[in-house]
Every structure is written in structure tokens, then in C-alpha cells.
N, C-alpha and C positions, 0 to 999 in steps of 0.2 A: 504494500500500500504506500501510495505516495505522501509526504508530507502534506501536499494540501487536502488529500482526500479525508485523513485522520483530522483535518479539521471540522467541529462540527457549525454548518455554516444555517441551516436550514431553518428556514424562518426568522435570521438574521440580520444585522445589519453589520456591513463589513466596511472598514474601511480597507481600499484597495490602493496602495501606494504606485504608481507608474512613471512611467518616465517617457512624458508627451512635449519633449524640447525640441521640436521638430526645426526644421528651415525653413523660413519665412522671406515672400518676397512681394511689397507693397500688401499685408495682411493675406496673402494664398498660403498657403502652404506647398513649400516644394517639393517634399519628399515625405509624404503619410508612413514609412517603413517602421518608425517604432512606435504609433498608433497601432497600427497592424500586429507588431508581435505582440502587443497584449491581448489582444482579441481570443486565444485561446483560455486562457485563466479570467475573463470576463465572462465568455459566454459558459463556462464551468461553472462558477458559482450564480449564474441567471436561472442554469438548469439545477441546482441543488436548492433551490428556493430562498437563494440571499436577497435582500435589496442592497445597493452597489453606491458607497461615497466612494467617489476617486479624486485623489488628491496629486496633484502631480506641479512642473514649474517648467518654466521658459523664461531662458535668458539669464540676465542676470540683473535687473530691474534695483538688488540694492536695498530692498525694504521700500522702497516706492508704488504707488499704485499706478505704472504707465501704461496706458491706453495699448500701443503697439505690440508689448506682449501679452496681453491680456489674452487667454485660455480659449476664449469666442470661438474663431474658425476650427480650433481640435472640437469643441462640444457638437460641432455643424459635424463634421468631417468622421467621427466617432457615431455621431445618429446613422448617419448614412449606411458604416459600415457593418453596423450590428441592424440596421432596420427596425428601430425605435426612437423613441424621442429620449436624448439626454437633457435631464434638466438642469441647467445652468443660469444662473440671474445675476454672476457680476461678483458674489460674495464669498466672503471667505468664511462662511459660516455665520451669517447676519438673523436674525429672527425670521426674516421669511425664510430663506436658505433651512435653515433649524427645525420650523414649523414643518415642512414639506418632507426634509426625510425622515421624522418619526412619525409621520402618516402613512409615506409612500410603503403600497403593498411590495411583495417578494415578487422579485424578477427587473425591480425601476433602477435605472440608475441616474445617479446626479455625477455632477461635477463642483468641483469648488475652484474657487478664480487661484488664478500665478498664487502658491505657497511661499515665493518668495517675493511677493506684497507685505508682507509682515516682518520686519526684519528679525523678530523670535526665530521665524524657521530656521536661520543660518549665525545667529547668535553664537557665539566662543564662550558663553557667561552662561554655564550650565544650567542654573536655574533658573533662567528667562527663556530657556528650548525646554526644559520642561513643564514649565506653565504653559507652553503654546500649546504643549503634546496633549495636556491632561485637556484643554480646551477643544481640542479635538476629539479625543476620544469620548467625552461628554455626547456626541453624537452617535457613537456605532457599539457594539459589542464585540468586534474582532476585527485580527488583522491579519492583509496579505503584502508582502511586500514583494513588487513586481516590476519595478523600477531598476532593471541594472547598473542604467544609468548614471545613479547617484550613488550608492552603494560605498562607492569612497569617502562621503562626504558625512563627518559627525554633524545630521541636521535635525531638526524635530521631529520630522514625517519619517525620516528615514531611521533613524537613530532609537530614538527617546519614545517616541510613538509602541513601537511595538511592544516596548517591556513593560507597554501600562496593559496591555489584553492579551489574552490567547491568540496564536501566531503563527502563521505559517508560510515556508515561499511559494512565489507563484510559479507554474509554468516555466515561465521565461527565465526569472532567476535561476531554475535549478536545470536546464538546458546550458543557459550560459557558463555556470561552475563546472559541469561536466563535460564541456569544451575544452575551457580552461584548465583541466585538469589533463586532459589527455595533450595537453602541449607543456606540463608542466612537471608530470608523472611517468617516467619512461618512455619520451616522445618515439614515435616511429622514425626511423633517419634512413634517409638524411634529412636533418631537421635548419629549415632555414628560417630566417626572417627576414623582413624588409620593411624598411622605415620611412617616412619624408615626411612633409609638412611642413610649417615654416620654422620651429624655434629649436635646438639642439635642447634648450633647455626644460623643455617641454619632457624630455628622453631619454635624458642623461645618467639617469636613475636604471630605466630598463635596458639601458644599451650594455652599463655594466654587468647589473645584475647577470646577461645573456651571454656575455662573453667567455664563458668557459663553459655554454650549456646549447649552443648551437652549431651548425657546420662549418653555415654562410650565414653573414650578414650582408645584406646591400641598403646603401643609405641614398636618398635620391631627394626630391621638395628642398624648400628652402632652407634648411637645414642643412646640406650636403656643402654648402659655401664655408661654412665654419672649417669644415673638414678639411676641403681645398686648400682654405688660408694656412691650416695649419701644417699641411704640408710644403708651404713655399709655393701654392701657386697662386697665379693673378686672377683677380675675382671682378676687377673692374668693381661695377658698381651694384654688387646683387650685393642682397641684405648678408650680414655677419654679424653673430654677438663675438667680436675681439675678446674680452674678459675669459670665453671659456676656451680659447685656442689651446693654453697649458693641460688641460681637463682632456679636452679631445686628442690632444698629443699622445697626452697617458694611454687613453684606450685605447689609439693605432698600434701601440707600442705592447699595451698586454695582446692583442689581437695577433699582432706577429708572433709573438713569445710563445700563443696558443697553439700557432699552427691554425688560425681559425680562418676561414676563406671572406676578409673584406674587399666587402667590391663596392667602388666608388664611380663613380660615370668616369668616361674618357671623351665624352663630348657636352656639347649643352647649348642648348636653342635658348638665345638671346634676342634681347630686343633693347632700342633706347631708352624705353618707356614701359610701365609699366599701365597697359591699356589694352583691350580686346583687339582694335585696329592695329596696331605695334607691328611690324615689318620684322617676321622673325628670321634669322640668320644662324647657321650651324657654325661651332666655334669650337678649337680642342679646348678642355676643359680646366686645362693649366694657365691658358694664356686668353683671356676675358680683356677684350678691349676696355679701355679705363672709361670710354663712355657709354657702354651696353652692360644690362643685367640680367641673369641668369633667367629664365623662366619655367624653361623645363630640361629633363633630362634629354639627351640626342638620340636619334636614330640607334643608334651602333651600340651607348650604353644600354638603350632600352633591352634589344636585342641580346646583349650579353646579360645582364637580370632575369630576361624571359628562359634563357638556356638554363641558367642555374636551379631557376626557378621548378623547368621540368623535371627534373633531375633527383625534387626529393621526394620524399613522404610523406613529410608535415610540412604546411609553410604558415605563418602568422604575418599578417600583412598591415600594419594601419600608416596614414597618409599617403595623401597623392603626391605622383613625382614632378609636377608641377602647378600650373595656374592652369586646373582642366574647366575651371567655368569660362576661358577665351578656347576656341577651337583652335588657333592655331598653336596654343600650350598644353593642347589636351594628349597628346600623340606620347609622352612615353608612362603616362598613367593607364592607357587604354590597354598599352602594350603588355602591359607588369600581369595589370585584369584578365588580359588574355589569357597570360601565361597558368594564373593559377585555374583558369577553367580545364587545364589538362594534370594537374596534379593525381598521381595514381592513388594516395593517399588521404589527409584531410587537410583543406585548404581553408584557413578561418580570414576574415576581412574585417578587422576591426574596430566596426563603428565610426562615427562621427562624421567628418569629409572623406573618409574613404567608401563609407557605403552611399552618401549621397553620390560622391561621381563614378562609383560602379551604373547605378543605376542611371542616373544622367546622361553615360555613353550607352544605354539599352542593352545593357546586359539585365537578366534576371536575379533573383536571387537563388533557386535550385541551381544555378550555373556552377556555385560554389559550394566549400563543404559546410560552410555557419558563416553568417552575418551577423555581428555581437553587435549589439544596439548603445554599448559603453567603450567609446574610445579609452579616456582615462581611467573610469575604473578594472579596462582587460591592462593596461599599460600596468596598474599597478598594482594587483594581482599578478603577473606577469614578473614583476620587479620585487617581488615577495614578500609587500606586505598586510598588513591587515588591512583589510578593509571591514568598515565600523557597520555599515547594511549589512555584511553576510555576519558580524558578529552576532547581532541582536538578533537574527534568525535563527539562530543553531550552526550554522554552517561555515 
């Protein structure tokens, strides 16, 4: 029996934690995908006779109540996909909000506005995230936490929430741990990874952590210019945080010591500017004109990534290897994507901008082996350490 099943929900009121931070563009939404993966563990407790509080966040708003992330288009967007009305009116728990789910019959769900409108939810001052928590649970009699998304983050929904009711993970949670597990617990090898996005710093953490626990590493996004620099090549004008050159030097430096196979571009599609229209130009990767910056990785690295890439058994993938929201920088993130749709083994795609621009180049999601719906929290999980969501679950 699964954790959730051994919960008893039936005739319930469930607070259901999620993680609906989707990509938003002039208030659409761009990418519905982790709407969607909760849709299993929502319509589970519809069918077990729960009524359904969902509490989730978008952005990063600050404790502010701003219009632009406001929850609206997921509660449209969520009606649609389940074929019901979600009820939502803007609050985070207000008397009317209040009045409506201790009435609502088993099977309704609600939603409450951005959780982090209240600056309690994300409060560092323990007992002002548990006042928020106890104010919440004042609503429901139990808890699912289905949000992998946040999972990293000591917040009140996530955190403090569930140690006030009886508890259990959702669906999604305990798919995403057992991915994560099988890339962290005697991976199948050859075991690769591959990284980019824009900030080294972002990574620095799981780059080490991987270095003596992978085959191949390949580093590609914005990110990959630190690397450059720190090898003595010229980067022109693409973004660099200088500060961690000494940091990145180290890891090149255990990486050789390991015997581990780092692969870094040997080419890179540049542009003057940083613009959709931008006239891009192929350039070796050492030698970056002082007035062009990076934008994506080149033809020839792509292709050297995509060979390695077939080669293993596992691969863990998160960031794009360039600016793939401009089509002429989308070309060696497509490529990378490609490559893992042929892995013999299990190919995981790690949230955040990397599953939005899988799917933005029209790839599917069965194309791959898992699409984890938390960038940072697979990153650090990944990088070994606790995360404070799977603590307060049991797991």
C-alpha cells in the first residue's frame, strides 16, 4: 500500500500542497506541465471522497499581494483540466474563502491565492511560519504534500504545515524520490550529466558533490563562460561571475585527478547583442571576439555532448545550453534533447527551463525517461542534502 492510500482521506478535507509556478507570458501561461503532474494525486483523492484546499505559489512576489502572479489563470487552467469548477476568489483564506470550504461537499476543490502573498509562508522566524501553518490548517483535517517543487525550501505550506495533521506524499512526490534515487543509489553506467543555465553559482554545490560519482560531465548555458575564463580563454563579452574562477579551477582540477570525462564546448554561437534578431556567428570557443557574447553552445560541441550523451545508461540533464527562447540560440539545447530521447537506459530532464524548452522545441514528455517538475530541489537532493519537504513527510 502506498503512503497516500494508508491515508484516511474520505469525507475529508485535505489540504493538498502543489507546486503550480508555472511560466507566465502577459498573464497565459506557457507551459501547464506541473499543473499536469498533479493531476494524478488530485483526481485520487476526488475519487476517495476528499474535498480538495490547494495551496501552492508563483514567483517570488516577497510577501506582497501582486496582481501579475496572482494564482487566477492556474485556477482557469486547472478547471479545464480536471472538468470542474475550481473555486478561487483572490484569498488566502479570507471568510468567504473559509465559509465555502467547510461547506463544500467531497469531491470540490478550491484554491487559495500566491502562499507567498503573506510573507509568514517564507518567514526564517520560526514562529511566524508556524502561526501561518496553524492558520491554515484551521481549514482542513489532513495533509498531502505534492509540490516537489519547493521541497527544498523550510516554508509554512511546505514545512511546518504538515507536522500540524496527519500526512502523507502525493503521487508526484514519491515518483520524483524514486527517480532521484535511482540516479543517486547505484546508478546504471555509464552515468552522465549535463549542466547549463546561466549562473555556475547556481551549481557549484552539485557539480562537486558529482565529481567523483559520474562518468561524464558536460557543462554548456551560461554558465560554461566561467569555465572558459578559467581556463585562459577569451570570452569577449558573455556573462562571467570572475569571483568563482579559483572554485571552478579546483573542480577542473579534481575532475582531471578523477579520471572523470569533462566536456566543455569547443565552439559557440555568438552574437553582438543579446536579442532574438542578433546575427549569430560560429566562433572557437577559446577565442570570443571582445565585442560578441556567447549565446549558445556550437554545432560541433552540440554534437560531441549528443555522442557522449548516447553512450550511457543514466543521464541527469537540467539547463538549456543556450538562449533557446530566440530560435537562432535554440540549436544546441535541441540537440542535447535529442540526444537523450535515445538513451538505452533512464534519461531524467530536470525541471524548471529545461522542461519548459524540451517542450517548446515539441518534443513530448514520454520522449524521455522522467521530467522532474523541481529544478533546484532535484539539484539538491542531487548534491546531498536534506531537503526540509521530504523531511516532514517521512521520507
Amino acid at each position: 500500500m502506498s503512503a497516500l492510500a494508508s491515508l484516511d482521506v474520505a469525507g475529508k478535507r485535505v489540504f493538498l500542497r502543489c507546486d503550480f509556478n508555472v511560466p507566465l507570458k502577459e498573464g497565459v501561461i506557457v507551459d501547464d506541465g506541473r499543473i499536469r503532474a498533479s493531476l494524478p494525486t488530485i483526481k485520487y483523492l476526488i475519487a476517495q471522497g476528499a474535498s480538495i484546499v490547494i495551496g501552492a505559489h508563483l514567483g517570488r512576489p516577497k510577501g506582497e499581494a501582486k496582481p501579475e502572479l496572482s494564482l487566477s489563470p492556474v485556477a482557469l487552467r486547472l478547471s479545464e483540466l480536471l472538468g470542474q469548477e475550481v473555486y478561487f476568489d483572490g484569498s488566502l483564506g479570507g471568510d468567504r474563502f473559509s465559509s465555502y470550504v467547510k461547506a463544500m461537499p467531497p469531491g470540490n476543490v478550491a484554491l487559495l491565492e500566491n502562499l507567498r502573498f503573506n510573507a509568514l509562508e517564507t518567514s526564517k522566524v520560526e514562529e511566524e511560519r508556524q502561526g501561518f501553518a496553524r492558520s491554515l490548517a484551521l481549514l482542513v483535517d489532513a495533509y498531502v504534500g505534492d509540490g516537489f517543487g519547493a521541497v527544498h525550501r523550510k516554508h509554512a505550506s511546505v514545512f511546518d504545515l504538515p507536522q500540524l495533521l496527519p500526512h502523507a506524499p502525493g503521487y508526484l512526490i514519491t515518483a520524483e524520490v524514486e527517480v532521484l534515487k535511482r540516479l543517486t543509489q547505484n546508478p546504471e553506467r555509464p552515468y552522465g550529466v549535463v549542466l547549463g543555465g546561466a549562473k555556475v553559482s547556481d551549481k557549484i554545490g552539485v557539480i562537486s558533490n558529482l565529481l567523483e560519482k559520474v562518468d561524464f560531465l558536460a557543462i554548456g548555458g551560461g554558465m560554461v563562460f566561467t569555465f572558459l575564463a578559467a581556463q585562459g580563454d577569451e570570452i569577449g563579452s558573455s556573462m562571467v561571475e570572475r569571483d568563482l574562477i579559483p572554485t571552478v579551477q579546483e573542480l577542473m582540477s579534481r575532475a582531471k585527478n578523477n579520471g572523470m570525462d569533462l566536456h566543455l564546448p569547443t565552439d559557440i554561437v555568438v552574437a553582438p547583442r543579446f536579442a532574438a534578431d542578433a546575427v549569430p556567428t560560429i566562433v572557437s570557443a577559446s577565442a570570443i571576439p571582445a565585442d560578441q557574447m556567447g549565446l549558445d553552445i556550437g554545432p560541433d560541441s552540440a554534437q560531441d555532448f549528443a555522442q557522449a550523451i548516447k553512450k550511457c545508461k543514466t543521464v541527469f540533464w537540467n539547463g538549456p545550453m543556450g538562449v533557446f527562447e530566440f530560435p537562432a540560440f535554440a540549436s544546441g539545447t535541441k540537440v542535447v534533447a535529442e540526444s537523450l530521447t535515445h538513451v538505452a537506459g533512464i534519461s531524467v530532464v530536470g525541471g524548471g527551463d529545461s522542461a519548459a524548452a524540451v517542450r517548446s522545441l515539441g518534443f513530448a514528455d514520454n520522449d524521455f525517461g522522467y521530467i522532474s517538475t523541481g529544478g533546484g530541489a532535484s539539484l539538491e537532493y542531487l548534491e546531498g542534502k536534506e531537503l526540509p519537504g521530504l523531511v516532514a513527510l517521512g521520507l
